[in-house]
N, C-alpha and C positions, 0 to 999 in steps of 0.2 A: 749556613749563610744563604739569603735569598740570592736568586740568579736575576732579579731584577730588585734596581736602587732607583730610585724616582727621589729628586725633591719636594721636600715641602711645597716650593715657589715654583715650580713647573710647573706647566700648562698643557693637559693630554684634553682633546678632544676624545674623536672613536680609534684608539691607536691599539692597531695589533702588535703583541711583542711576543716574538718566538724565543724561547730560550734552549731549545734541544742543544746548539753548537757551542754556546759560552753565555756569559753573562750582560744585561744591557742596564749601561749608568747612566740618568740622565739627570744634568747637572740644574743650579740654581737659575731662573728666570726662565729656562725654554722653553719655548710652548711648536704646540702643531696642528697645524691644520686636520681637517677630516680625512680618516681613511688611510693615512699615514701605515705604512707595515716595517717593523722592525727586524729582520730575519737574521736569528744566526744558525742556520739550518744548513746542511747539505747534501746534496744523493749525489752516486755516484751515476752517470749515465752511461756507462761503460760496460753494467754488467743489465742482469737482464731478467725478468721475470720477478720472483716474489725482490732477490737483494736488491731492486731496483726504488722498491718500497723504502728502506731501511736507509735511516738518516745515517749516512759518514760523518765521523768526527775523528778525522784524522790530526786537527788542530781547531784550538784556540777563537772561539771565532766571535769575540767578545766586541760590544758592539759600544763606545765611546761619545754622551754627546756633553759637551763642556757648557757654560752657563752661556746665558744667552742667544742662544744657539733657537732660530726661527725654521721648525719643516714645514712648508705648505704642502697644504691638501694632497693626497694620490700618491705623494713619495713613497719611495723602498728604498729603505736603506740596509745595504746587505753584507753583516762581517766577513771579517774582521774588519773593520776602521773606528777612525777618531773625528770626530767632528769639532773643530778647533772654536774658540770662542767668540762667539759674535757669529757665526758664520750663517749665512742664508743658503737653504735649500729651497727650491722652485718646485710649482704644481709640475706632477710627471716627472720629476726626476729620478733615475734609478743610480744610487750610490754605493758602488762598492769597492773605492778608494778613499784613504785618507783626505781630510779637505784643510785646510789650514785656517787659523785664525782670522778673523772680519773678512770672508771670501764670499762670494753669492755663487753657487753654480745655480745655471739657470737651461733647460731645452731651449736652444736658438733654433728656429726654422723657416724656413722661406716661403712665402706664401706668392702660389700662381696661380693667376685667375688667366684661360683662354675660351675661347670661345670654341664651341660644339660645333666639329665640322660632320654635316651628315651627307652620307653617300651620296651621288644622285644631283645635292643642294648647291648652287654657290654660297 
């Protein structure tokens, strides 16, 4: 059985998909933006030297995206989860929880503009 299921009707730009941890489905309609990384991979960072190399798969780490399901651009999404249907994913998101049906997760951040105090200057 392949470790990756794609739709017919799915929509892959330049989409990485790692399959060493489990298997990744992606459902009818979804499509994704560029650059997109699918990972169900895992090291352990505990140990050290060459095991450090060598993917953990101590579970399951299959990666779910249901129909209609929108990634923009730059995401990583990182198993085990499900991406429920309808659900929007934003440029620069990193996902590695379950997201639920017609959900957008999006990067919020605050943008400060001040002005350059230089030493010396008023």
């Amino acid at each position: 059985m392949s470790r990756v299921q794609v739709s017919e009707t799915a929509g892959l730009a330049n989409v990485l998909i790692n399959t060493v941890g489990g298997r990744v489905v992606i459902g009818d309609y979804a499509f994704f933006g560029h650059d997109v990384q699918l990972l169900t991979g895992a090291h352990d960072f505990r140990v050290m030297g060459r095991d450090r190399q060598v993917p953990r798969i101590d579970q399951d780490r299959t990666i779910i995206i249901e129909s209609g399901v929108w990634i923009a651009s730059r995401a990583v999404i990182i198993g085990p989860c499900r991406i429920g249907t309808n659900a929007v994913i934003g440029s620069g998101c990193v996902v590695d929880f379950d997201v639920p049906p017609d959900t957008v997760v999006r990067v919020r951040q605050d943008i400060v503009m001040e002005s350059i105090k230089y030493p010396g200057l008023s």
